[in-house]
NUVO-846357 format. One record per atom (N, C-alpha, C, CB): residue number from 0; residue in one letter; atom name; y, x, z. Coordinates in steps of 0.02 Angstrom, whole numbers, always signed. Atoms other than C-alpha are relative to their C-alpha. Glycine has a CB too. Layout:
<nodes>
NODE_num_residuo_atomo_north_east_up
NODE_NUM_a_CA_Y_X_Z
...
</nodes>
This chain:
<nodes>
NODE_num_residuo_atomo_north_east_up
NODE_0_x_N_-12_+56_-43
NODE_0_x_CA_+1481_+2784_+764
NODE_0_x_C_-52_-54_-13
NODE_0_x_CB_+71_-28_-12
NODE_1_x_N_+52_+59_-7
NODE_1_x_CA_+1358_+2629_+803
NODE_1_x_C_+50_-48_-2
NODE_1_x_CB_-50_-5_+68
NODE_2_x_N_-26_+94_+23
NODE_2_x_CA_+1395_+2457_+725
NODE_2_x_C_+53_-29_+67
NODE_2_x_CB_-96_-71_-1
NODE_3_x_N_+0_+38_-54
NODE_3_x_CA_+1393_+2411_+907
NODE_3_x_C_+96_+4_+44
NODE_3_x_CB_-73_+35_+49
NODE_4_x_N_-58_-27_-35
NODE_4_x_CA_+1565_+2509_+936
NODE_4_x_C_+50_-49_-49
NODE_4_x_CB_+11_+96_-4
NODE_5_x_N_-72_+23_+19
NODE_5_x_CA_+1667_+2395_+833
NODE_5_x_C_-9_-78_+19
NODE_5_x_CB_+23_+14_-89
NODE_6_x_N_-19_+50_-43
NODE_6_x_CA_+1634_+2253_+943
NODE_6_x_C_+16_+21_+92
NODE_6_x_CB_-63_-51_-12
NODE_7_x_N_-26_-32_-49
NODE_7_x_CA_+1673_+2350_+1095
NODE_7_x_C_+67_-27_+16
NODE_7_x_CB_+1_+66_-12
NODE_8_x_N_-49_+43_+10
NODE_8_x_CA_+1802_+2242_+1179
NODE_8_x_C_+73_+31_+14
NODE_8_x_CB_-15_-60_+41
NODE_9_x_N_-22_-55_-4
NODE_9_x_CA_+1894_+2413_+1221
NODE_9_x_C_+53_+7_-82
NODE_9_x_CB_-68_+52_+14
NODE_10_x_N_-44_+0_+55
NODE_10_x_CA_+1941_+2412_+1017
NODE_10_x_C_-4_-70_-49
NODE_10_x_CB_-18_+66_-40
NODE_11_x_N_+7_+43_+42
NODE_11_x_CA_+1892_+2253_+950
NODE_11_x_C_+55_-48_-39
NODE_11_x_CB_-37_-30_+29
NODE_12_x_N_-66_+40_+51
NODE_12_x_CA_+2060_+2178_+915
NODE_12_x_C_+31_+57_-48
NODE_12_x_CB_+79_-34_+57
NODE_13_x_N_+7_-39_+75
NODE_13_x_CA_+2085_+2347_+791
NODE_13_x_C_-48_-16_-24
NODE_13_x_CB_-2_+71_-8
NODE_14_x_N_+31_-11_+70
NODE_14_x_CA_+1951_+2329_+707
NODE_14_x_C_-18_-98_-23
NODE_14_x_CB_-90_+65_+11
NODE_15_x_N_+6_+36_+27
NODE_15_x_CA_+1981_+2159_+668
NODE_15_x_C_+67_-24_-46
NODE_15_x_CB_-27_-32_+39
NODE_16_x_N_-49_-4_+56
NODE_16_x_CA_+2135_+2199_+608
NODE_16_x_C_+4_+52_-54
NODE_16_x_CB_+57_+3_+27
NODE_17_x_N_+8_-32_+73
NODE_17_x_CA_+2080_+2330_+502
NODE_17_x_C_-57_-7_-48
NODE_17_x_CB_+2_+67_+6
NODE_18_x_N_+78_+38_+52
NODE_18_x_CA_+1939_+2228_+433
NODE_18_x_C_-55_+27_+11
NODE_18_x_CB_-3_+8_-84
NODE_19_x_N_+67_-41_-8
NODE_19_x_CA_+1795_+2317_+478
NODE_19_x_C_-41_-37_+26
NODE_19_x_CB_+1_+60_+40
NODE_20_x_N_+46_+48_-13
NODE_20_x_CA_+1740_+2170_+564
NODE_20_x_C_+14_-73_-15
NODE_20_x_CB_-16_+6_+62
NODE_21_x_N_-24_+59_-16
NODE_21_x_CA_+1773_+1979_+546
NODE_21_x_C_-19_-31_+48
NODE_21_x_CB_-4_-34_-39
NODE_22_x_N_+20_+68_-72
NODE_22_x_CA_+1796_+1830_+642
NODE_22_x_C_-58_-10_+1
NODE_22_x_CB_+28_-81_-3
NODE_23_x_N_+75_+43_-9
NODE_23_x_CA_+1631_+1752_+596
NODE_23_x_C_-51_+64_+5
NODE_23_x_CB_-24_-61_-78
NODE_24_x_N_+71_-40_-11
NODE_24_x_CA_+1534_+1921_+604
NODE_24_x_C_+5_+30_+94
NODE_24_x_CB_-3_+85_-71
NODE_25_x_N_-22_-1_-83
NODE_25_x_CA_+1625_+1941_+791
NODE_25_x_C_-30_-64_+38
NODE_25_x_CB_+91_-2_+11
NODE_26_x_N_+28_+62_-15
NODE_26_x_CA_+1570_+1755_+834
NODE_26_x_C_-80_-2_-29
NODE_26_x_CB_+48_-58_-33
NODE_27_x_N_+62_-5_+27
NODE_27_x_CA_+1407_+1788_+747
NODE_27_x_C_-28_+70_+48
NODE_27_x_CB_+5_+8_-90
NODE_28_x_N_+22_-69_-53
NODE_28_x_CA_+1382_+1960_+874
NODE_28_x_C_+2_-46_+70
NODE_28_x_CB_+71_+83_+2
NODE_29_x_N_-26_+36_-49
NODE_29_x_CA_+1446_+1847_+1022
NODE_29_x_C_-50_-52_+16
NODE_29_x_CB_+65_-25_-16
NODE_30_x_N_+52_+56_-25
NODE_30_x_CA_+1330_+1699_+1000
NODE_30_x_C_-73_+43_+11
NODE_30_x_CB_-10_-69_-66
NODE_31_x_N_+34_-38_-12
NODE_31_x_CA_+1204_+1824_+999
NODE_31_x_C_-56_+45_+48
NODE_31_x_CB_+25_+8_-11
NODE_32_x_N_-4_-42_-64
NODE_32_x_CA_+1210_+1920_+1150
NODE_32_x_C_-50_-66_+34
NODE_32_x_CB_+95_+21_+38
NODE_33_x_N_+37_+46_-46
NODE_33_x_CA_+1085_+1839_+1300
NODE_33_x_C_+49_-23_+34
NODE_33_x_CB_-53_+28_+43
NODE_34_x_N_-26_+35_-69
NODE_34_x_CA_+1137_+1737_+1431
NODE_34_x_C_-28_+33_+69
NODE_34_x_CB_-24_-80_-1
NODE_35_x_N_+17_-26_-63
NODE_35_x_CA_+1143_+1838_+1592
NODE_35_x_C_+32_-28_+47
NODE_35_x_CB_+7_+64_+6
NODE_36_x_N_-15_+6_-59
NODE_36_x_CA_+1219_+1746_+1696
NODE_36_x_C_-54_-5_+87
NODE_36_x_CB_+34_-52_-19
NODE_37_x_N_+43_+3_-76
NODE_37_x_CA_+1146_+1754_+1887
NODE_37_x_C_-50_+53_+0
NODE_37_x_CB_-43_-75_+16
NODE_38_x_N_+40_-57_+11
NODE_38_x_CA_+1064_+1919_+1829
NODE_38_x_C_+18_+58_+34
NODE_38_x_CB_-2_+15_-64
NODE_39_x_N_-29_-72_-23
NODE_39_x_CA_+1196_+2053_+1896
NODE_39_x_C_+25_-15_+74
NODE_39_x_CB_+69_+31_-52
NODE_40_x_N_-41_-16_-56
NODE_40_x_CA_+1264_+2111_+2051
NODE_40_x_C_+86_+11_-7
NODE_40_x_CB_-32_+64_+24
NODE_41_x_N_-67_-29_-4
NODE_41_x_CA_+1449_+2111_+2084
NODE_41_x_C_+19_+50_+60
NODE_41_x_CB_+46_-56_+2
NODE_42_x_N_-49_-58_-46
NODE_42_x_CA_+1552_+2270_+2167
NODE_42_x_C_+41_-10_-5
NODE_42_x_CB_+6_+63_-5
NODE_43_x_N_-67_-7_-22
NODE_43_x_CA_+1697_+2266_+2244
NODE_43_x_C_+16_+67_+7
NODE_43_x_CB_+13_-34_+61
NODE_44_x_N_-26_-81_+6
NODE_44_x_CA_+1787_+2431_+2192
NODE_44_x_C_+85_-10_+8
NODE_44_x_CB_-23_+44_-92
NODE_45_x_N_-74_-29_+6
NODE_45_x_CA_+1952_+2495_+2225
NODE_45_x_C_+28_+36_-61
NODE_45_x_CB_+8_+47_+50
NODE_46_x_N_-43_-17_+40
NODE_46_x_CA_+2071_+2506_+2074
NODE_46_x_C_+61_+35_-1
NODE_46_x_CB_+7_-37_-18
NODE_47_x_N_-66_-31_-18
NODE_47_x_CA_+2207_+2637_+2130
NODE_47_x_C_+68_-27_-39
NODE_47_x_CB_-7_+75_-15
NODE_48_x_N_-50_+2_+61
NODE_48_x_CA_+2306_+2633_+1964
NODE_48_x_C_+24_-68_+4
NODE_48_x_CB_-33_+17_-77
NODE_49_x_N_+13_+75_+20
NODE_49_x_CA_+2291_+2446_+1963
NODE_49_x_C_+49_-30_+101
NODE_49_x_CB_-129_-22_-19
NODE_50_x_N_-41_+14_-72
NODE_50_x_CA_+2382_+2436_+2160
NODE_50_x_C_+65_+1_+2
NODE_50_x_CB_-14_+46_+52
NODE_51_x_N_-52_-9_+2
NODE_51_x_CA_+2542_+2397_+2200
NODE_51_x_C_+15_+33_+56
NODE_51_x_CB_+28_-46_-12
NODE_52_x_N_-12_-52_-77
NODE_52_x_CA_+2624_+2528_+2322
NODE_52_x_C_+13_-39_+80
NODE_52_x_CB_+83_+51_-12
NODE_53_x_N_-12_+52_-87
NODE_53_x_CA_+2651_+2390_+2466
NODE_53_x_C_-60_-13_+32
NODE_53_x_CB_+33_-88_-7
NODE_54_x_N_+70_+23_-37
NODE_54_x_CA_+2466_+2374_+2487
NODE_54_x_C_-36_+61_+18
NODE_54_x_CB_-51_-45_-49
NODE_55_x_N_+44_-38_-61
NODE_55_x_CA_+2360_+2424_+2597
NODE_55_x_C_-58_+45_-38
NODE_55_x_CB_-42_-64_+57
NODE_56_x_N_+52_-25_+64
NODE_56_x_CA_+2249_+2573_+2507
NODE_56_x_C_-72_-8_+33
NODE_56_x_CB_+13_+91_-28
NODE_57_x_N_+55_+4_-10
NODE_57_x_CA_+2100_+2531_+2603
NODE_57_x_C_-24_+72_+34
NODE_57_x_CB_-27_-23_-60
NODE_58_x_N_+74_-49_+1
NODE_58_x_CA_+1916_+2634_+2641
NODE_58_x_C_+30_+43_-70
NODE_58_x_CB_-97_-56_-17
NODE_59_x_N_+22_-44_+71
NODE_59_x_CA_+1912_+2807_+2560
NODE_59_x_C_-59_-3_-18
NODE_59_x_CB_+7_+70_-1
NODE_60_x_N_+80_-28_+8
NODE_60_x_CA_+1756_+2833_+2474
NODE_60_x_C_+22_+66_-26
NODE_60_x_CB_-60_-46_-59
NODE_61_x_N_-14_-78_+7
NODE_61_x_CA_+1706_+3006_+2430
NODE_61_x_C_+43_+12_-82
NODE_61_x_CB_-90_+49_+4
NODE_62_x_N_-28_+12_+71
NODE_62_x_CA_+1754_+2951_+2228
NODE_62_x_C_+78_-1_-10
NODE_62_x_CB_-26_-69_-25
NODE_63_x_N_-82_+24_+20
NODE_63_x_CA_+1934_+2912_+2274
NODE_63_x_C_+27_+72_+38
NODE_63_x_CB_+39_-95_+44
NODE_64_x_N_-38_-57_-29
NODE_64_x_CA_+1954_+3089_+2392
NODE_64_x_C_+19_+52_-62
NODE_64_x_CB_-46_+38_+61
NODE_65_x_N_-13_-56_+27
NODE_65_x_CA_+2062_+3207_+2311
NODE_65_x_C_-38_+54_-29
NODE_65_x_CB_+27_+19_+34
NODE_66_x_N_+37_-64_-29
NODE_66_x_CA_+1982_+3363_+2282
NODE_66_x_C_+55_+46_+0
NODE_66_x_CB_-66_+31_-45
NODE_67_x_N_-55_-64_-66
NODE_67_x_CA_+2061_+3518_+2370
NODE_67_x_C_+40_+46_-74
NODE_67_x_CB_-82_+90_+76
NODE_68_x_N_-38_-26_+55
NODE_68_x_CA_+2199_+3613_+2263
NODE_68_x_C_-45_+75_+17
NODE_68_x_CB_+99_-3_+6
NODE_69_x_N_+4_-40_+11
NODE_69_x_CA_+2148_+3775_+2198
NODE_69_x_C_+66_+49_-4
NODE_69_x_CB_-32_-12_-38
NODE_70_x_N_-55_-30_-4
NODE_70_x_CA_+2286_+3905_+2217
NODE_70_x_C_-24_+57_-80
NODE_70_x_CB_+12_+36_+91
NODE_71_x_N_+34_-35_+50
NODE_71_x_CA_+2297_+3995_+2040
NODE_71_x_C_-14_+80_+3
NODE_71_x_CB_+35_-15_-56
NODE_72_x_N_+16_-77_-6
NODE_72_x_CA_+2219_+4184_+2013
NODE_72_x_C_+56_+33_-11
NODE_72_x_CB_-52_+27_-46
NODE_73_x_N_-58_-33_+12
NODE_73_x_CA_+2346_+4315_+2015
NODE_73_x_C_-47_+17_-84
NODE_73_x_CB_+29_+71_+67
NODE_74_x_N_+2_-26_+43
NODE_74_x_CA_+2345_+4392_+1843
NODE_74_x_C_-17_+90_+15
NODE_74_x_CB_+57_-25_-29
NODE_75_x_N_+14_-77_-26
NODE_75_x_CA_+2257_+4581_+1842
NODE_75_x_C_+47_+47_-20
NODE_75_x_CB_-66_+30_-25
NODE_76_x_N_-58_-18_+10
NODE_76_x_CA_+2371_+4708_+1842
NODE_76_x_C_-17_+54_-64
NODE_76_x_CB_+36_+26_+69
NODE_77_x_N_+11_-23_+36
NODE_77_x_CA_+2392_+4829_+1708
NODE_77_x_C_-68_+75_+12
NODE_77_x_CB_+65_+2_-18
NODE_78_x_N_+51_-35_-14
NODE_78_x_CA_+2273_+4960_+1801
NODE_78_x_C_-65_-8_+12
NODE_78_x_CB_+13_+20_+32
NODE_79_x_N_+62_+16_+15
NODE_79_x_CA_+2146_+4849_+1801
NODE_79_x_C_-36_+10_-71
NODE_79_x_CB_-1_-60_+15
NODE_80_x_N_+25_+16_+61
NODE_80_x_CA_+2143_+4815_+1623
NODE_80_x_C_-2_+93_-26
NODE_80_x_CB_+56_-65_-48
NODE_81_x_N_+3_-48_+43
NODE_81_x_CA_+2155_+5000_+1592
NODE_81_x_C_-87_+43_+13
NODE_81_x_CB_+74_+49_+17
NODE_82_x_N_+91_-24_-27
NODE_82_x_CA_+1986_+5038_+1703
NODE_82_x_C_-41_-51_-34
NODE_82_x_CB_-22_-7_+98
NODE_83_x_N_+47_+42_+0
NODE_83_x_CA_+1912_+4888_+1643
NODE_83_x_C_-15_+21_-86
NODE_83_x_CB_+24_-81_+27
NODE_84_x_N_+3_-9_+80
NODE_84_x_CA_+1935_+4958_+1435
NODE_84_x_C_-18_+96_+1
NODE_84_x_CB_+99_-30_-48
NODE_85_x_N_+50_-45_-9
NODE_85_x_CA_+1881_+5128_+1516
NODE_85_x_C_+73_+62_-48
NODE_85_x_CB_-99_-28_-44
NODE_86_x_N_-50_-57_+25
NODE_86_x_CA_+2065_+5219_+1477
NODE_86_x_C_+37_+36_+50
NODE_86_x_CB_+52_-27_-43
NODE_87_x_N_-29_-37_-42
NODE_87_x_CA_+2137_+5345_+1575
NODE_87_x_C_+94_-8_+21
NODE_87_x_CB_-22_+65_-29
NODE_88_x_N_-79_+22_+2
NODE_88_x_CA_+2311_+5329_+1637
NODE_88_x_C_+45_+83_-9
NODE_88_x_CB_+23_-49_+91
</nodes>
């Protein structure tokens, strides 16, 4: 693992409760970092999980289509497996 993963804000409140990092070395990573503001682009994405069922689900994009069910393989039958191990019946 990289240093960088135990300020990851994903786990950073564990690992400041299991000491691995402190306050002042978290505030010392924090002051750190550049100032980007007015640097990035914002996207507007659709959060499914994050919707409540009364709303409106919007534009599909191709990311949010399903993909198509697979129907599962039958299982081979025992006369396969007996040609396929090359035994006579």
């Amino acid at each position: 693992m990289t240093e960088l993963f135990n300020y990851d804000v994903r786990v950073r409140e564990r690992m400041l409760r299991r000491g691995a990092i402190s306050d002042s070395e978290l505030a010392k990573h924090l002051d750190a970092l550049p100032d980007l503001e007015g640097r990035f682009d914002e996207l507007a994405l659709r959060q499914p999980a994050l919707q409540r069922g009364d709303e409106p689900a919007g534009p599909r994009t191709p990311s949010a289509i399903a993909p198509r069910s697979v129907p599962p393989a039958s299982p081979p039958s025992t006369e396969d497996l007996d040609e396929e191990w090359g035994e006579d019946s």
